[in-house]
C-alpha positions as CSV (number, residue, x, y, z in Angstrom):
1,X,-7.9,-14.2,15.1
2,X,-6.8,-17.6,15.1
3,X,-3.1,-18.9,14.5
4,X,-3.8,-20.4,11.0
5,X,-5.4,-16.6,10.0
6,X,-2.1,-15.1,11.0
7,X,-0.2,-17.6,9.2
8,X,-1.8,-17.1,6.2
9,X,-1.9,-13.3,6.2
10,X,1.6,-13.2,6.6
11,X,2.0,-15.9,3.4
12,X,-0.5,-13.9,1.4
13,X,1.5,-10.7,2.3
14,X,4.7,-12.2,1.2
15,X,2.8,-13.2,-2.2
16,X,-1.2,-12.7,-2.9
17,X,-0.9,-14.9,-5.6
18,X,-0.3,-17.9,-3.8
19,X,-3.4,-20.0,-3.7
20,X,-4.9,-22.4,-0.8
21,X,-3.9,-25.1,-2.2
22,X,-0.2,-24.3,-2.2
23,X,-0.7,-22.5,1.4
24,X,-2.1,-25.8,2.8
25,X,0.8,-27.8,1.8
26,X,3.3,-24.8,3.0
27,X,1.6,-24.8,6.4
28,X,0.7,-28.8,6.6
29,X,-2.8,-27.9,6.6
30,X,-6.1,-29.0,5.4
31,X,-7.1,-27.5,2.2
32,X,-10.8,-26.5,3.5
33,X,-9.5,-25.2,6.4
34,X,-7.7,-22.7,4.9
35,X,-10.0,-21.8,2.0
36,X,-12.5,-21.5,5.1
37,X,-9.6,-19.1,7.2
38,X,-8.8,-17.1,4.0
39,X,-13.0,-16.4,3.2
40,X,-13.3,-15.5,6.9
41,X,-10.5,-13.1,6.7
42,X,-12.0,-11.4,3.3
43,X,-15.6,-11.4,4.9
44,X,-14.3,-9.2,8.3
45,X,-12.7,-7.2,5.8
46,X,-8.9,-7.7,7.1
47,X,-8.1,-8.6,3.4
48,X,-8.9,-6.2,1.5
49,X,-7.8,-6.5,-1.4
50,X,-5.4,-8.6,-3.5
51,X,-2.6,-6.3,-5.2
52,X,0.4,-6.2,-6.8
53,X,3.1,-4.1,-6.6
54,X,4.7,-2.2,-9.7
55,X,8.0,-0.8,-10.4
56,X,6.7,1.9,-12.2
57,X,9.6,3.7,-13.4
58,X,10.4,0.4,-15.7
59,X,7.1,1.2,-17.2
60,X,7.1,3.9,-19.7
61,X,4.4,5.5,-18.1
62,X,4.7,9.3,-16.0
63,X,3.5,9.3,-12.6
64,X,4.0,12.1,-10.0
65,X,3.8,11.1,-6.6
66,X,3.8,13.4,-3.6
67,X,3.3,13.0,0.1
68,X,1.5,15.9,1.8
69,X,1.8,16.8,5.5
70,X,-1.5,18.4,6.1
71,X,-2.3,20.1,9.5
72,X,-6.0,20.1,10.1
73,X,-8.4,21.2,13.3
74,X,-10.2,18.7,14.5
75,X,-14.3,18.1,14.0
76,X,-16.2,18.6,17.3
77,X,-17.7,14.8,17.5
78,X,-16.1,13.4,14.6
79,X,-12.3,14.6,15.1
80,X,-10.0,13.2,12.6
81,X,-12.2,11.2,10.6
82,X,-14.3,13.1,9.3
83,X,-11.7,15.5,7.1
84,X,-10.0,12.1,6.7
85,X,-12.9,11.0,4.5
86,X,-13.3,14.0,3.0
87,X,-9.9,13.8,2.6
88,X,-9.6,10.3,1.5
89,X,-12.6,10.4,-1.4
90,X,-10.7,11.8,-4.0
91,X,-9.4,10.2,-6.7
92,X,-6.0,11.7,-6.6
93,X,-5.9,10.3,-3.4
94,X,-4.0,6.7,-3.1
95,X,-3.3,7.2,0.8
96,X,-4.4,9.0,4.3
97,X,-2.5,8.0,7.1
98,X,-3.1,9.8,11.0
99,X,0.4,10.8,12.6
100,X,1.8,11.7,15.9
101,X,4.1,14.9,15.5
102,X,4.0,17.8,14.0
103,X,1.3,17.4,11.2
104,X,-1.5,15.2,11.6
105,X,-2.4,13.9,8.5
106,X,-0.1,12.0,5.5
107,X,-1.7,12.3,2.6
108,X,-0.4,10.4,-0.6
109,X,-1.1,12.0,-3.8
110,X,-0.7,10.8,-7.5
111,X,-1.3,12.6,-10.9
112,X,0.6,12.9,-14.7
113,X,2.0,16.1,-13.7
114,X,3.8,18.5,-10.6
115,X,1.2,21.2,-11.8
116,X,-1.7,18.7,-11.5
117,X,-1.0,17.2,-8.2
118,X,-0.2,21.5,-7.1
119,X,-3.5,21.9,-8.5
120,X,-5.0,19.5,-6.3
121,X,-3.1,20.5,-3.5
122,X,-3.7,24.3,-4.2
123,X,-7.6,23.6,-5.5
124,X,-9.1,20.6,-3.3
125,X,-6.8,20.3,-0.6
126,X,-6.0,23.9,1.1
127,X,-9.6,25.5,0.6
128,X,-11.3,23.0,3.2
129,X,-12.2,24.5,6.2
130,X,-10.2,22.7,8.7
131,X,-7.1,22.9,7.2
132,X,-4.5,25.3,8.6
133,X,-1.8,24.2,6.5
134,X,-0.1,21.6,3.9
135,X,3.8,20.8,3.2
136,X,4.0,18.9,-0.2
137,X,7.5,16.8,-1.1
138,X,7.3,15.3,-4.2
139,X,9.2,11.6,-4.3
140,X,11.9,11.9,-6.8
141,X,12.6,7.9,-6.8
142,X,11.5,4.9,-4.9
143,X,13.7,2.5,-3.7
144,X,12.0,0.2,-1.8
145,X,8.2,0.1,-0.9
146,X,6.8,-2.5,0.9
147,X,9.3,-4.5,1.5
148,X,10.1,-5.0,-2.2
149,X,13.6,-3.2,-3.3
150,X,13.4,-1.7,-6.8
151,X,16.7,-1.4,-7.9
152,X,19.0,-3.9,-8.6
153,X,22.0,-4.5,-6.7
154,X,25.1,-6.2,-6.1
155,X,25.9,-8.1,-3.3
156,X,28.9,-7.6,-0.6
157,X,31.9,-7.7,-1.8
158,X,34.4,-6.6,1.3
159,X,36.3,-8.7,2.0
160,X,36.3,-10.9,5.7
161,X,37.6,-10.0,8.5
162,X,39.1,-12.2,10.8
163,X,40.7,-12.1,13.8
């Protein structure tokens, strides 16, 4: 990847809806070049997708989200993936992360209500074969996700110390 590409990820990152135009000037670029850099990145499928992240507790709309530590047993020839996709294909399912530790998969769940996403977890989730065991935690409030803080707050006010 060249050294524009990475400079413009980590624009587009900080803000999707900034458009060539304004990341040319920001980067003393060529216009084409990086319209040319940004269609190359969406082709290779490093961006994929343009999104935009919601404070959803503003919004008077209920949402229960709940990460699931899954335990699984590997498929001969496939290991992970396989129950990662199978995993992964549901609707209720926003993420599907492999981890080092104690549990092996992360899974990210989202539904209206606790009993739908235990109905997932109890109906979908559990009965598949390779999976030995799940550990749900339901997130009660977010304060910051990707980089973005939710809540408003004050700045420091202690007073300086000096010597």
């Amino acid at each position: 990847m060249s050294d524009l590409q990475w400079k413009v990820l980590e624009l587009l990152k900080e803000d999707a809806r900034r458009d060539a135009e304004l990341i040319a000037t920001m980067l003393g670029e060529d216009v084409e070049k990086v319209k040319a850099a940004i269609a190359e990145l969406e082709q290779e499928h490093i961006i994929v997708k343009y999104a935009t992240v919601v404070n959803w507790s503003k919004v008077d709309d209920e949402k229960v989200t709940a990460l699931i530590e899954v335990q699984i047993t590997p498929e001969r020839g496939r290991g992970f993936d396989g129950i990662a996709e199978r995993i992964y294909l549901y609707p209720e399912v926003k993420s599907v992360y492999l981890m080092s530790g104690a549990y092996d998969l992360l899974v990210e769940v989202e539904g209206k209500t606790l009993k739908e996403v235990a109905s997932f977890v109890s109906n979908r989730l559990s009965p598949i074969d390779a999976v030995l065991s799940t550990k749900t935690f339901f997130i009660l409030k977010k304060y910051k996700q990707d980089g973005n803080i939710f809540e408003e707050h004050e700045g420091d006010h202690r007073l300086m110390v000096s010597p």
